[in-house]
C-alpha positions in Angstrom: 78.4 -40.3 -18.1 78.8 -42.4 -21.0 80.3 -46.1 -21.5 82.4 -45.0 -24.6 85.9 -45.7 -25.4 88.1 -43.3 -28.1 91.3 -44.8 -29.2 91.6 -41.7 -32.0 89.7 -39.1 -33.3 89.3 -38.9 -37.2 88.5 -34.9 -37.8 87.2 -33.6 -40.5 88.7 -30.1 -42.2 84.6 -28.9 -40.8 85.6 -29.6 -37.1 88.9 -28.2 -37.5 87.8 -25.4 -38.8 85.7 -24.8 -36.4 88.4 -26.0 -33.6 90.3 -22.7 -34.7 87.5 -20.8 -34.6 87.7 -21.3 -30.9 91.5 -21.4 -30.9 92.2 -24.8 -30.7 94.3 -26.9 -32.9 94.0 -30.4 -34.2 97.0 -31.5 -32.3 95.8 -30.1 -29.0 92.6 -32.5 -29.0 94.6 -35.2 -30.2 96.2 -34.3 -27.2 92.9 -35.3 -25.0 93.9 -39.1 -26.0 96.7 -39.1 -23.6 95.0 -37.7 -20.6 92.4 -38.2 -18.4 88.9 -38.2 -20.8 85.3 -37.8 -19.2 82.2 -38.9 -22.3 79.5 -37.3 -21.0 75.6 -37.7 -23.6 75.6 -34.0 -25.4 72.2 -31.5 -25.4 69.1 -32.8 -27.1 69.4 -31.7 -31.1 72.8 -31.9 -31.2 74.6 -33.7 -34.1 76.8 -35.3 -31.8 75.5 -37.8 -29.6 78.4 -37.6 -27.3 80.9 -35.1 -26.0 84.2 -36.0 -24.8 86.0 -33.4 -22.1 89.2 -33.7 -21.1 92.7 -31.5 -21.1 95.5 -30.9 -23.5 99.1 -31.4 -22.8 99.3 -27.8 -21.2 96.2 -28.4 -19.0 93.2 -26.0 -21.0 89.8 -28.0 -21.3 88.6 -29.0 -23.9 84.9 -30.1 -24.6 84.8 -32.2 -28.8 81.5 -33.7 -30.0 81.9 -36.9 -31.0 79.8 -38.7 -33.5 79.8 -42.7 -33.8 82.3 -44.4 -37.0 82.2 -48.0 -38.2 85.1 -48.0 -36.0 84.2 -48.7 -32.5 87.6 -46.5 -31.4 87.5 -43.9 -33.6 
């Protein structure tokens, strides 16, 4: 697992795009922040170092890649 902390995710209209692709909306992984979150180190050649895995308020799992900011939190 990895040592990361996320206060907030900052998505971009990409991710959410693809986030509906999947049938998941932005306010559903904003959703992860309030529950229990697992980072675990994502596959080799991945663009995201990191995935975070967690549920939403209504208890599906989610998996987001998460990619490092200026912002330590976000």
């Amino acid at each position: 697992m990895a040592n990361i902390t996320v206060l907030e995710f900052r998505i971009s209209e990409k991710a959410e795009s693809k986030f509906w692709a999947h049938g998941i909306t932005r306010q559903q992984v904003n959703e992860l922040l309030g529950n229990r979150l697992v980072a675990i180190s994502n596959r080799k050649r991945r663009a995201a170092r990191h995935l975070v895995i967690g549920r939403d308020n209504n208890g599906r799992c989610i998996a987001v890649p998460v990619m490092p900011t200026e912002d330590l939190t976000t």
